[in-house]
N, C-alpha and C positions, 0 to 999 in steps of 0.2 A: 504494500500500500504506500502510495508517495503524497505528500499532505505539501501545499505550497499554498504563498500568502503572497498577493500583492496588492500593493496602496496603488491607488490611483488619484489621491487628493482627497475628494468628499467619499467618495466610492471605494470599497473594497472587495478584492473577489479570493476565495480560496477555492484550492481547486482539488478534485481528491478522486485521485488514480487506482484504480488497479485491477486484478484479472477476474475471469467467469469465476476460478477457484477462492476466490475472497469475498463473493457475493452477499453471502450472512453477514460477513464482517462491515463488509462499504455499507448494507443498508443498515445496518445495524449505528455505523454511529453516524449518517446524514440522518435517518428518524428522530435519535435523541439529542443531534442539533437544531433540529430542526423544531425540536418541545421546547427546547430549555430558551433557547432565544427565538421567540417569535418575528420577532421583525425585520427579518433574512429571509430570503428567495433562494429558492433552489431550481436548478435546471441540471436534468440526466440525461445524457445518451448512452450507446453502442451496445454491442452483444458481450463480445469477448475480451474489450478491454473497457470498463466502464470508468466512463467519468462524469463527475456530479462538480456543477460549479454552483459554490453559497456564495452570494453578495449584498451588500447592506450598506449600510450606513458604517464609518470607520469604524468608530466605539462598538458598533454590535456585531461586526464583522471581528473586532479582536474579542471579544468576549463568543465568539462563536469557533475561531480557531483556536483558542484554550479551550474549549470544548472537546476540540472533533482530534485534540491529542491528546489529553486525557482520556477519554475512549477510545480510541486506537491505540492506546497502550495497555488496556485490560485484556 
């Protein structure tokens, strides 16, 4: 799983990578960022390499990627 963060000024996006075989895993912690910080957008594509981009607002966008590694380290 590959977890990346980029500012873009007001906007930030994280971006969160990885394969069919981590599937439980990636939906697993885009759902419980997706609860813990409401005010972040999520958008997923592809089959066998999935990636899911969270963006928000700066402040909930880094309160969203302390999140999604925290849970991607359990």
């Amino acid at each position: 799983m590959k977890i990346s963060f980029k500012d873009c000024g007001a906007v930030a996006s994280i971006t969160i990578t990885s394969t069919i075989f981590e599937f439980r895993k990636h939906s697993r912690v885009v759902d419980t960022t997706l609860f813990l910080v409401p005010s972040v957008i999520s958008s997923r594509h592809g089959t066998f390499i999935l990636k899911t981009v969270i963006s928000g607002k700066n402040r909930d966008a880094l309160r969203a990627y302390r999140t999604v590694l925290r849970e991607a380290a359990r």
